[in-house]
KOLDOMI-45334 format. One line per field, with one value per residue: x, y, z of N, C-alpha, C, CB in turn. Coordinates in Angstrom, 3 decimals. Atoms other than C-alpha are relative to their C-alpha. Glycine has a CB too. Layout:
// KOLDOMI-45334
n_X = X, ...
n_Y = Y, ...
n_Z = Z, ...
ca_X = X, ...
ca_Y = Y, ...
ca_Z = Z, ...
c_X = X, ...
c_Y = Y, ...
c_Z = Z, ...
cb_X = X, ...
cb_Y = Y, ...
cb_Z = Z, ...
This chain:
// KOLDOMI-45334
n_X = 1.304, 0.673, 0.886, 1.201, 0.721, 0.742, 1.196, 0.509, 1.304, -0.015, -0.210, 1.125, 1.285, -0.307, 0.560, 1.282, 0.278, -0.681, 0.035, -1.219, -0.553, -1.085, 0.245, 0.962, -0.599, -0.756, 0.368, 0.139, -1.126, -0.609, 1.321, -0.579, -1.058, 0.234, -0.084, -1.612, -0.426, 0.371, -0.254, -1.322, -0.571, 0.811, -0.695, -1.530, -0.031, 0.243, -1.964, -0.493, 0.679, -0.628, -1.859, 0.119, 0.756, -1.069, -1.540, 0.395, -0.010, -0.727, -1.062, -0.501, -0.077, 1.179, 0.265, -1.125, 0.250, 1.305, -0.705, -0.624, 0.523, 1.342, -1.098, -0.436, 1.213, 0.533, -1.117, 0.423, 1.288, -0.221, -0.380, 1.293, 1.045, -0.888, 0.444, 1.325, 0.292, 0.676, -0.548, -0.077, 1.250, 0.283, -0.823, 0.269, 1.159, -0.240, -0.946, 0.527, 1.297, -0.002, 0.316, -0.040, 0.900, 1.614, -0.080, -0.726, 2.093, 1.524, -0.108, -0.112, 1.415, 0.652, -0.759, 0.685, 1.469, -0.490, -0.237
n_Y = 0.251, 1.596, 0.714, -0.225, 1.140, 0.601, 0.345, -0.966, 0.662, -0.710, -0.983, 0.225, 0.621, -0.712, -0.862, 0.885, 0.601, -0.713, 0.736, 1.070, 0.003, 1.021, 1.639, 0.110, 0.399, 1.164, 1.398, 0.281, 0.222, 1.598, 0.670, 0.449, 0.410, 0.986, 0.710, 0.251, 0.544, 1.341, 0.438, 0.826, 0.939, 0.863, 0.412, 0.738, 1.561, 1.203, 0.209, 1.238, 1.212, 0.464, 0.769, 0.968, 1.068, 0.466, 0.989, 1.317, 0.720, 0.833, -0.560, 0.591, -0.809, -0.883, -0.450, -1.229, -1.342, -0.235, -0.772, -0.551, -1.102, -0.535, -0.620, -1.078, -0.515, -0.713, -0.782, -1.576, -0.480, -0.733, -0.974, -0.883, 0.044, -0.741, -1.503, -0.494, 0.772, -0.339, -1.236, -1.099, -0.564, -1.003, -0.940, -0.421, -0.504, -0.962, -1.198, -0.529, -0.960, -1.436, 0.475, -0.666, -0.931, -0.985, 0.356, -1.180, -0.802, 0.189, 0.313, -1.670, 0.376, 0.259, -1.051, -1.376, 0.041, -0.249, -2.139
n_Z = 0.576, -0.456, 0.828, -0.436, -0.745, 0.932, -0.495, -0.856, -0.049, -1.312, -0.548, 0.474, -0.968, -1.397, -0.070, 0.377, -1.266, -1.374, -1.156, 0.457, -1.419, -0.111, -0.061, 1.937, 0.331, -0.347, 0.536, 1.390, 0.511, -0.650, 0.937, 1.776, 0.010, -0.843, 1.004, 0.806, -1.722, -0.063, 1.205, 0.517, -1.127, 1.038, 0.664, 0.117, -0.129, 0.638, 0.844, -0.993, 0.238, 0.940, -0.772, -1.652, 0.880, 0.891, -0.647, -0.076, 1.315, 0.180, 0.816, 1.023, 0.906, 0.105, -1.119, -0.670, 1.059, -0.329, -0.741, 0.058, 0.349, -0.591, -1.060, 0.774, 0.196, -1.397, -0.568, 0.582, -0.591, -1.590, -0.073, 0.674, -0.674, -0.903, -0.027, -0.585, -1.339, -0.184, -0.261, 1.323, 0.523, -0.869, 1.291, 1.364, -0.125, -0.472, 0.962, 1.183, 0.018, -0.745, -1.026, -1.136, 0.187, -0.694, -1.863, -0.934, 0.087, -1.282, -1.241, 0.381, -0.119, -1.082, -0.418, 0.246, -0.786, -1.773, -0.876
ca_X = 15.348, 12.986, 11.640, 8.158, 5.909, 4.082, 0.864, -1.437, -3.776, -3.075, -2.725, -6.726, -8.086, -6.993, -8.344, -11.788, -12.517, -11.860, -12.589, -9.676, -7.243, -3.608, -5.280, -7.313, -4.173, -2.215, -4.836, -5.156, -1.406, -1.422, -4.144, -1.944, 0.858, -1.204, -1.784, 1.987, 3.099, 0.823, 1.519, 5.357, 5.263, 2.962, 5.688, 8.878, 6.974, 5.883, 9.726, 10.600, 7.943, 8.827, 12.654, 11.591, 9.588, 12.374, 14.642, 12.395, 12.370, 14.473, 18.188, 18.001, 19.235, 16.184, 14.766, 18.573, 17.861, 14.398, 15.693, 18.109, 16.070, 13.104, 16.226, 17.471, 13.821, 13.240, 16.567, 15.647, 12.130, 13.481, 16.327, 13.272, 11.496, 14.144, 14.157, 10.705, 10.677, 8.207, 10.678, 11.812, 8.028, 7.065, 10.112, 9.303, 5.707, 6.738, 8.990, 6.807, 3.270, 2.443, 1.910, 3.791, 2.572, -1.036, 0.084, 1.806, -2.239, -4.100, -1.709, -1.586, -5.402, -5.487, -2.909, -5.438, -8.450, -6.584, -5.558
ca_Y = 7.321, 4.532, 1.876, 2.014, -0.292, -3.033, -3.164, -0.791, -3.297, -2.498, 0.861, 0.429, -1.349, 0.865, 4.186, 1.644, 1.611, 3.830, 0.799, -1.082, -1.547, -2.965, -6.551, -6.184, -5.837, -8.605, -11.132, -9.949, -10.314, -13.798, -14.846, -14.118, -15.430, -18.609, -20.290, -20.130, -21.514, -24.396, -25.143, -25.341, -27.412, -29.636, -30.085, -30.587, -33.308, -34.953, -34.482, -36.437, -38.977, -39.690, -40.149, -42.300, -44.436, -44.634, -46.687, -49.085, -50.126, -53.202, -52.081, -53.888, -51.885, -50.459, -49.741, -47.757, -45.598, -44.905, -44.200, -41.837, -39.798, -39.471, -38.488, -36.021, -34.582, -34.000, -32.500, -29.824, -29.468, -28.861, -26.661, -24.439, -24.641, -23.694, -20.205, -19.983, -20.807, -19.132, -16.374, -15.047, -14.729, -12.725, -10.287, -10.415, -9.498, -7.013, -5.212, -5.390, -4.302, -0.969, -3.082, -0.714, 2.186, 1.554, 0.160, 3.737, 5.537, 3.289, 3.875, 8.024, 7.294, 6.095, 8.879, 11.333, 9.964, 10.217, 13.820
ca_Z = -6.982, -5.465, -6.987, -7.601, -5.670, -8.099, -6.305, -4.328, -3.377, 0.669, 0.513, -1.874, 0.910, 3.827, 1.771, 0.752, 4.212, 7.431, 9.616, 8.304, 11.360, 11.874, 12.421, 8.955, 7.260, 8.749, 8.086, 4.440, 4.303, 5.970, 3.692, 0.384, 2.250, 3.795, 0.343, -1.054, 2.460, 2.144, -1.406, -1.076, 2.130, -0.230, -2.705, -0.854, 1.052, -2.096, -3.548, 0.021, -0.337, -3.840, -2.464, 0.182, -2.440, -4.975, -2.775, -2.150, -5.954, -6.780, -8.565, -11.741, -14.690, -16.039, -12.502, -11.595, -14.904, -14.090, -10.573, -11.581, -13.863, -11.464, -8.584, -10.865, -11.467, -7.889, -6.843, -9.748, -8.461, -4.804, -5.772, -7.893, -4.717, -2.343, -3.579, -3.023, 0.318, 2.466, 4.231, 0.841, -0.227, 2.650, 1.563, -1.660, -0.928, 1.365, -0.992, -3.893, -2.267, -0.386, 2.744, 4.919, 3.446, 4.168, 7.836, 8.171, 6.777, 9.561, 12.116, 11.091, 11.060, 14.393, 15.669, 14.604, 16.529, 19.942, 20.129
c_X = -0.508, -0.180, -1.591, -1.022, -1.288, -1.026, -0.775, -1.131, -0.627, -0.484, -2.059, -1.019, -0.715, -1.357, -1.883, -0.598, 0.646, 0.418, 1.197, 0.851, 1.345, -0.393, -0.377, 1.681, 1.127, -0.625, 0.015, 1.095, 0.236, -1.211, 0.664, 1.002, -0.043, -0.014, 1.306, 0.589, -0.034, 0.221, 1.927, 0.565, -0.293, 1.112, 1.017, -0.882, -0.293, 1.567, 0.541, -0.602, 0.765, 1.451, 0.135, -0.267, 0.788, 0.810, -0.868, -0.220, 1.447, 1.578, 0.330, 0.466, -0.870, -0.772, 1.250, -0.492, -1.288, 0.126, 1.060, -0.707, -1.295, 1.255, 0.331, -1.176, -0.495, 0.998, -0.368, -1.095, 0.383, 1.086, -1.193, -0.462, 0.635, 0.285, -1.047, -0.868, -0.962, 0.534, 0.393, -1.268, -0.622, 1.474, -0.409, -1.216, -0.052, 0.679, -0.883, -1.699, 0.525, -0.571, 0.400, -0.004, -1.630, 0.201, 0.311, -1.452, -0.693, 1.206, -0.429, -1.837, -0.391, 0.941, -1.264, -1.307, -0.049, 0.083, -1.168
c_Y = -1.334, -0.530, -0.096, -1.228, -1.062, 0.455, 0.598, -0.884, 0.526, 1.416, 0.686, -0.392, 0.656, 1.284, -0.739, 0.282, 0.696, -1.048, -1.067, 0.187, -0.796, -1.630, -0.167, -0.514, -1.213, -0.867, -0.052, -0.161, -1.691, -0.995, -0.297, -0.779, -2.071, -1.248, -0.680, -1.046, -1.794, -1.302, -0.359, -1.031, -1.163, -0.767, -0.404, -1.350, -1.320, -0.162, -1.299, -1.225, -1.175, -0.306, -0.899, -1.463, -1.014, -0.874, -1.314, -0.975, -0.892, 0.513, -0.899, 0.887, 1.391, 0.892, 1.240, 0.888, 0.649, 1.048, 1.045, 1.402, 0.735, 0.608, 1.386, 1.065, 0.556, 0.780, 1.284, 0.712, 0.536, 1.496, 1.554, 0.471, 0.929, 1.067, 0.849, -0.085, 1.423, 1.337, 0.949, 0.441, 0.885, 1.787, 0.712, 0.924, 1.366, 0.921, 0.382, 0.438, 1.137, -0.175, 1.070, 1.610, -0.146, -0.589, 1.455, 1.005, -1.296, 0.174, 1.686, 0.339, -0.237, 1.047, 0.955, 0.110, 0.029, 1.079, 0.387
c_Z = 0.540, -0.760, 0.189, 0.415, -1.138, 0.359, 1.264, 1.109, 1.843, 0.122, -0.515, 1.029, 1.291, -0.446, -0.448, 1.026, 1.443, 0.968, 0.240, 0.828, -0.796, -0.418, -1.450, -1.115, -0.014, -0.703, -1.311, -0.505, 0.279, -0.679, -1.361, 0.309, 0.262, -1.375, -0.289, 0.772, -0.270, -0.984, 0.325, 1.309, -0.653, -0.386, 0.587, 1.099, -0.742, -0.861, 1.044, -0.023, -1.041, 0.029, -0.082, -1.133, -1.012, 0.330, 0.252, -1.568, 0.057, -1.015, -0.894, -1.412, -0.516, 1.207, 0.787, -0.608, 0.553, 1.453, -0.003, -0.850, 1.186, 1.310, 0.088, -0.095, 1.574, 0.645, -0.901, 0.462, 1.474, -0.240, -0.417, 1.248, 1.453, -0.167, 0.020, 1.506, 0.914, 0.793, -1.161, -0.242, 0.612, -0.006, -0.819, 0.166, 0.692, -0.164, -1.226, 0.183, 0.814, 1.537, 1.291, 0.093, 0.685, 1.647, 0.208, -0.022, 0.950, 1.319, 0.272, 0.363, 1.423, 1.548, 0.134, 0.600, 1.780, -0.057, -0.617
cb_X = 0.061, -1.132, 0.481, -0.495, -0.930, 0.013, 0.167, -0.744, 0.324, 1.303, 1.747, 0.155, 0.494, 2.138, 0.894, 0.062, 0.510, -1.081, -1.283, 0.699, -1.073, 0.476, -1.326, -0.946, -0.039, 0.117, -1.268, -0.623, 1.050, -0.009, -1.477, 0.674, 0.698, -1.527, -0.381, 1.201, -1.625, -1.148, -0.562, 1.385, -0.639, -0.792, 0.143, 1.909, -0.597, -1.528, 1.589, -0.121, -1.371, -0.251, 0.542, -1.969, -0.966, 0.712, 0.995, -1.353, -0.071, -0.987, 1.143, -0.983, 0.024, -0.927, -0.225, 1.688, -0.277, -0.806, 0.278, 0.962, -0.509, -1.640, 1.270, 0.462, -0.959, -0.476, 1.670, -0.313, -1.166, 1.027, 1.164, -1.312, -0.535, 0.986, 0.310, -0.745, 1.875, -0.687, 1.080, 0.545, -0.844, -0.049, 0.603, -0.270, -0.734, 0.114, 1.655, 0.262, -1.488, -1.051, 0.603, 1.054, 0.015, -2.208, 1.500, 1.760, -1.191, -1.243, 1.564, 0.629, -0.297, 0.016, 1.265, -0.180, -0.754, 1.357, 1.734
cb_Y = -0.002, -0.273, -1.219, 0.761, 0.964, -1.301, -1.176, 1.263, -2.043, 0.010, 0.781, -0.872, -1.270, 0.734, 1.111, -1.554, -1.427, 1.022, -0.653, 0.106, -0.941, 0.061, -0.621, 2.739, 0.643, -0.377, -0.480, 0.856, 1.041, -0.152, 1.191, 1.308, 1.047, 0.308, 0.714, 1.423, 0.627, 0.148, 1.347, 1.268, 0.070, 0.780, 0.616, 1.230, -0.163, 0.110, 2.044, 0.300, 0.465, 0.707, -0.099, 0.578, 0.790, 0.833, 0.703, 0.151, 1.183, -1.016, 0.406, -0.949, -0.775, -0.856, -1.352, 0.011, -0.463, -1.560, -0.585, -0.779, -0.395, -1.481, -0.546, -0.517, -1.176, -1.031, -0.714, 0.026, -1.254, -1.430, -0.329, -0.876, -1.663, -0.393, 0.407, -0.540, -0.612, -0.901, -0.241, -0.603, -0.793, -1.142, -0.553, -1.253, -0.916, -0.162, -0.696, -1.164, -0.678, 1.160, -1.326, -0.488, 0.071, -0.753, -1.317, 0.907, -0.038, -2.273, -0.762, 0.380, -1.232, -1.895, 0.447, 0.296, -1.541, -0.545, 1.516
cb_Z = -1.559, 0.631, 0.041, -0.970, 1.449, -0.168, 0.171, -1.012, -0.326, 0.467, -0.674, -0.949, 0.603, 0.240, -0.904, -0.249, -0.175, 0.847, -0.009, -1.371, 1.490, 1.553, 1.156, -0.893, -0.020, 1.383, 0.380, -0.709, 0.638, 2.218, -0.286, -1.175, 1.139, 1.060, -0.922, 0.020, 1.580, 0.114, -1.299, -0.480, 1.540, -1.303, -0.775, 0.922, 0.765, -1.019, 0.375, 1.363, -0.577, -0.829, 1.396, 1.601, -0.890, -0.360, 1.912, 0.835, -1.379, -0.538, 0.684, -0.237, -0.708, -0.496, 0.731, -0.225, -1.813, 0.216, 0.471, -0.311, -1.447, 0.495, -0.212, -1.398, -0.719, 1.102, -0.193, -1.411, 0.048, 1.304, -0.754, -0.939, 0.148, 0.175, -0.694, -0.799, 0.943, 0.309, 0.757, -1.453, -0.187, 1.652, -0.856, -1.019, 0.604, 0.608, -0.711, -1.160, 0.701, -0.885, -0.029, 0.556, -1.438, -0.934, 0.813, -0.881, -2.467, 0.036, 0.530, -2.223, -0.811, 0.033, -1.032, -1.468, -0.491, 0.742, -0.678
């Protein structure tokens, strides 16, 4: 028994629209994918920043503690982040839409306009 596919949205767009091509779908895949991408490059360079920043604080008591919780706070935020990394999401995305369903209706589509 398969599992059933969350989200039709591809396979919606393809039958929306005859003119809808291979390329169409790519970009509308590299469009949901282009956001996420940009967002978690975002974060692990402000996790590294904030590192970088931390060391330059002076090591007096209060300042270690301080440093240690904000340390601690970004190693959790990166591990979080590190399973969202931008090859799993493309995966993910590609297991849970009907992406290569409607690639297989425009290619079947474009089979059928040659012969």
């Amino acid at each position: 028994m398969s599992k059933k596919k969350k989200s039709t949205e591809f396979v919606d767009l393809v039958n929306s629209n005859p003119r809808i091509d291979r390329e169409d779908l790519r970009l509308v895949l590299s469009a949901k994918l282009g956001m996420q991408s940009s967002l978690w490059i975002f974060a692990v360079g402000i996790i590294l920043t904030t590192s970088l920043a931390l060391i330059t604080f002076p090591n007096d008591p209060l300042t270690l503690s301080i440093k240690y919780v904000v340390l601690a706070a970004m190693f959790g935020l990166y591990i979080k982040l590190r399973r969202r990394n931008p090859d799993d999401m493309l995966k993910r995305v590609l297991s849970e839409t009907d992406y290569s369903d409607a690639k297989k209706i425009v290619e079947d589509r474009r089979a059928a306009k040659v012969s």
